[in-house]
N, C-alpha and C positions, 0 to 999 in steps of 0.2 A: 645175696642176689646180685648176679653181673651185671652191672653199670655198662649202656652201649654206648657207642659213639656217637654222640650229636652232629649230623649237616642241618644246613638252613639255606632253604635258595635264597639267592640274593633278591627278587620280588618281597620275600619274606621277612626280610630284614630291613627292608624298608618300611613294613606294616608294625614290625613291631616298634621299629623308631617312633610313629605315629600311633601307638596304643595308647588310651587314657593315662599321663602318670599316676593318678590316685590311684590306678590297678594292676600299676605295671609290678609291683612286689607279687600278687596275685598269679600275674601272669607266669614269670619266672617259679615259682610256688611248683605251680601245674606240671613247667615243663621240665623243671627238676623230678619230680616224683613220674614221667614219662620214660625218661633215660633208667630210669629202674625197673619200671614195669609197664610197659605202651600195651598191652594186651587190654583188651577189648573187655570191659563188666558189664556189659548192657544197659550201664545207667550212665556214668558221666562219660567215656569211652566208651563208642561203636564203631563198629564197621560200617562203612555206607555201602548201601544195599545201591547196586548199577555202579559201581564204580571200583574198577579192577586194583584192591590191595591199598585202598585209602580209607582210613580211620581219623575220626574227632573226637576231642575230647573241649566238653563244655568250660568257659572261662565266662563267667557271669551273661554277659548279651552277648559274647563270641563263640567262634567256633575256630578252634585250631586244627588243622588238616596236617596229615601226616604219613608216614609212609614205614616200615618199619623193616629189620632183618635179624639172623641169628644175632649178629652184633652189635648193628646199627642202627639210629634210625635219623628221618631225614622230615623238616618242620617245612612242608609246600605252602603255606598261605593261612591267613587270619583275615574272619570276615565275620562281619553283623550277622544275626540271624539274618534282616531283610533282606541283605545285600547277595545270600548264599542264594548257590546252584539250589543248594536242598534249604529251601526257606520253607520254616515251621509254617508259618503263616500258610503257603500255598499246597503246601502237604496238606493240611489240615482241610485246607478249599475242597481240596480234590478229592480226599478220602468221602468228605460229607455227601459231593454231587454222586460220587460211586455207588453210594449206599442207594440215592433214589432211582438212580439212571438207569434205564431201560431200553437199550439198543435198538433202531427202527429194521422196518423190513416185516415180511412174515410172522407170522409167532415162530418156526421153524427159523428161517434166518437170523430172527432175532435172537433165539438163544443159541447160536453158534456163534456170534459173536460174542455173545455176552461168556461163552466158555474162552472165545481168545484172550475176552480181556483177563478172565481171571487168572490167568498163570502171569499176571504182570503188576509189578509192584507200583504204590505211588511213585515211591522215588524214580522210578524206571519211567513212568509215563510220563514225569516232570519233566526228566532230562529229555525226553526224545520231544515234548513239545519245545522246550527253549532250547534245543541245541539242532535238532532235524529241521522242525517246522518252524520256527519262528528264527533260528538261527542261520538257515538258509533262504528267509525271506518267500519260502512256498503260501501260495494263495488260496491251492485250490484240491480239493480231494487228486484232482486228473495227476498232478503236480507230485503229489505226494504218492502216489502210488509206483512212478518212475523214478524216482529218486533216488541218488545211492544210498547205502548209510553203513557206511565203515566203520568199524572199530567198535558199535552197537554190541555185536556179540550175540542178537537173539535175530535170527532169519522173518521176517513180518509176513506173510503169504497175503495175496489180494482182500479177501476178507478180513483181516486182521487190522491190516494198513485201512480199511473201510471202518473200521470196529474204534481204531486209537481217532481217527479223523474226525468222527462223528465227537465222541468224548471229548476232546478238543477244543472242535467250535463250542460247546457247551460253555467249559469252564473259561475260554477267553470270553466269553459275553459276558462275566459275570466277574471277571481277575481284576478288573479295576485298571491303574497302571504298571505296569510292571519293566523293569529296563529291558529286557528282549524286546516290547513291542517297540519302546520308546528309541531305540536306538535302530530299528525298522523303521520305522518314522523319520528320525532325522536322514536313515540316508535316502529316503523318498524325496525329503526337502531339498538336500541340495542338490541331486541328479535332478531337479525340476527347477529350479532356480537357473535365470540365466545369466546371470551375473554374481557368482559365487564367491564368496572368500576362502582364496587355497593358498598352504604354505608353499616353501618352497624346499624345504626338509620336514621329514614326517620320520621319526626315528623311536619304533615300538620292542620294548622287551619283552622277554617268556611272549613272542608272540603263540607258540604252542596252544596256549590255552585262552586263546581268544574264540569265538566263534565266527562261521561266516560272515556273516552279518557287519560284526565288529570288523572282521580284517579290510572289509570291504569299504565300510566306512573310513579306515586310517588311508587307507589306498586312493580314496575319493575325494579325499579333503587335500590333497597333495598337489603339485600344479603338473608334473608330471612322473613317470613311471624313476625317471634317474633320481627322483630325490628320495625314493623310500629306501629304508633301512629297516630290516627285520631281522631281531635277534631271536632264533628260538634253537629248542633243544627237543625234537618228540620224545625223549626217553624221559623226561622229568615232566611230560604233561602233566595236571595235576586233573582231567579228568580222563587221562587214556583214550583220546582220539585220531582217528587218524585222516586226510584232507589232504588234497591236492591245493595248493597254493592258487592258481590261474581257474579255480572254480567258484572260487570264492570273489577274483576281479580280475578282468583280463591284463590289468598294469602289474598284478604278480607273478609275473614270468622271471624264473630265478635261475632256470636255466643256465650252467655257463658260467654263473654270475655269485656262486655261494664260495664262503670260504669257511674255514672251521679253524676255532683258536679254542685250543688244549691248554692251553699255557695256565697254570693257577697264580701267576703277579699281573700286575699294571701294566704291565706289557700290549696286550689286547687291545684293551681301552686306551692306551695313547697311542698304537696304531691308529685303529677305526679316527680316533679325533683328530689324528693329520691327516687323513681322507680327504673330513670332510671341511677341515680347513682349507686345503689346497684346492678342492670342487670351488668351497664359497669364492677360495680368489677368483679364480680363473672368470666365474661366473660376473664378480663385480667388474672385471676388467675385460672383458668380450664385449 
């Protein structure tokens, strides 16, 4: 059997630096016998269902994300169950409210929606509540009905978008806490706070795969728009989305302002670092 090529984003390689060592031999175990064979068994390797050409394969309480090709394959990220997009835990939420949930409206109304939801999966609904709704901080069905939603994949018609809304408000009255709301939360606090604590460099990697929400908050926390630094790559998103920068905070106008480093040495990174050595002088000495 052909042995592929191993990449590893560098987010990634920092997760793994931080994996349990009692299970780090485990770990390695796994992603050895992956570079053989990453193809998909439905038991400890799957395909994740909403998300365009990313597979996991189980490592005791993790999940290892991945990507794959004729030759190659490429290791996006390591995360707890709890801590995942696709958290067993809230699958399991969702699936159970599903089974009793009953659509309002008509009896007629009601089961045309209850036919939209059916063509849509938990994992699909997860993601579209913590990455649409809860990740673009929308409040209100009105909200959610005008809203873009890129890189989705599946078109929602008025009914539909009425139908996921409704299911929605259900399962967050009932989700507990979970970090989408909670980092909703914190950027409520300190856009109401009037006397905030902001740095004065705010510098985020793989920002690609953060959500609105989150860009917004790194954006927020900042003192102003010159000290943010965002490193991302959409082509190595690890949940394939796509987002206008300045929708997510109007301080992300990057317009004008992007540069692209190809370079595979140290090169990059000691550029970017005399940046921002040279900003910090100039800053202490004005």
């Amino acid at each position: 059997m052909t042995r592929r090529r191993l990449a590893i984003k560098p987010s990634c390689i920092h997760e793994i630096a931080t994996f349990p060592a009692d299970r780090a031999a485990l770990l390695w175990g796994k992603v050895d016998a992956l570079v053989s064979d990453p193809l998909p068994d439905g038991k400890v390797k799957k395909k994740l269902k909403g998300a365009d050409g990313v597979y996991c394969i189980r490592v005791t309480d993790h999940r290892v994300f991945y990507r794959l090709g004729e030759d190659w394959i490429s290791l996006l990220g390591i995360r707890r169950r709890a801590e995942s997009t696709y958290d067993g835990d809230a699958l399991r939420r969702l699936a159970k409210l599903r089974a009793k949930h009953v659509p309002g409206g008509s009896v007629f109304e009601s089961r045309l929606r209850a036919l939209s939801l059916d063509r849509l999966t938990d994992a699909w609904l997860l993601e579209e509540f913590e990455w649409i709704i809860e990740g673009r901080g929308l409040t209100s069905l009105a909200e959610y009905q005008s809203a873009a939603r890129p890189g989705r994949g599946l078109p929602l018609n008025e009914r539909a978008r009425a139908a996921v809304w409704e299911l929605y408000e259900a399962f967050a009255a009932n989700a507990g806490e979970r970090y989408p709301a909670l980092r909703r939360e914190a950027l409520k606090l300190l856009a109401e706070d009037p006397r905030p604590v902001r740095y004065d460099y705010v510098v985020v990697d793989e920002a690609q795969d953060l959500s609105p929400v989150s860009l917004a908050l790194m954006a927020e926390v900042c003192k102003s728009a010159e000290g943010l630094f965002f490193a991302a790559d959409n082509k190595q998103s690890l949940y394939s989305r796509n987002y206008t920068w300045n929708s997510a905070h109007p301080r992300l106008q990057f317009r004008g302002r992007r540069r692209c480093f190809r370079a595979t040495t140290a090169q990059p990174a000691r550029s970017i670092a005399q940046r921002f050595q040279c900003s910090w002088s100039r800053r202490r000495t004005s």
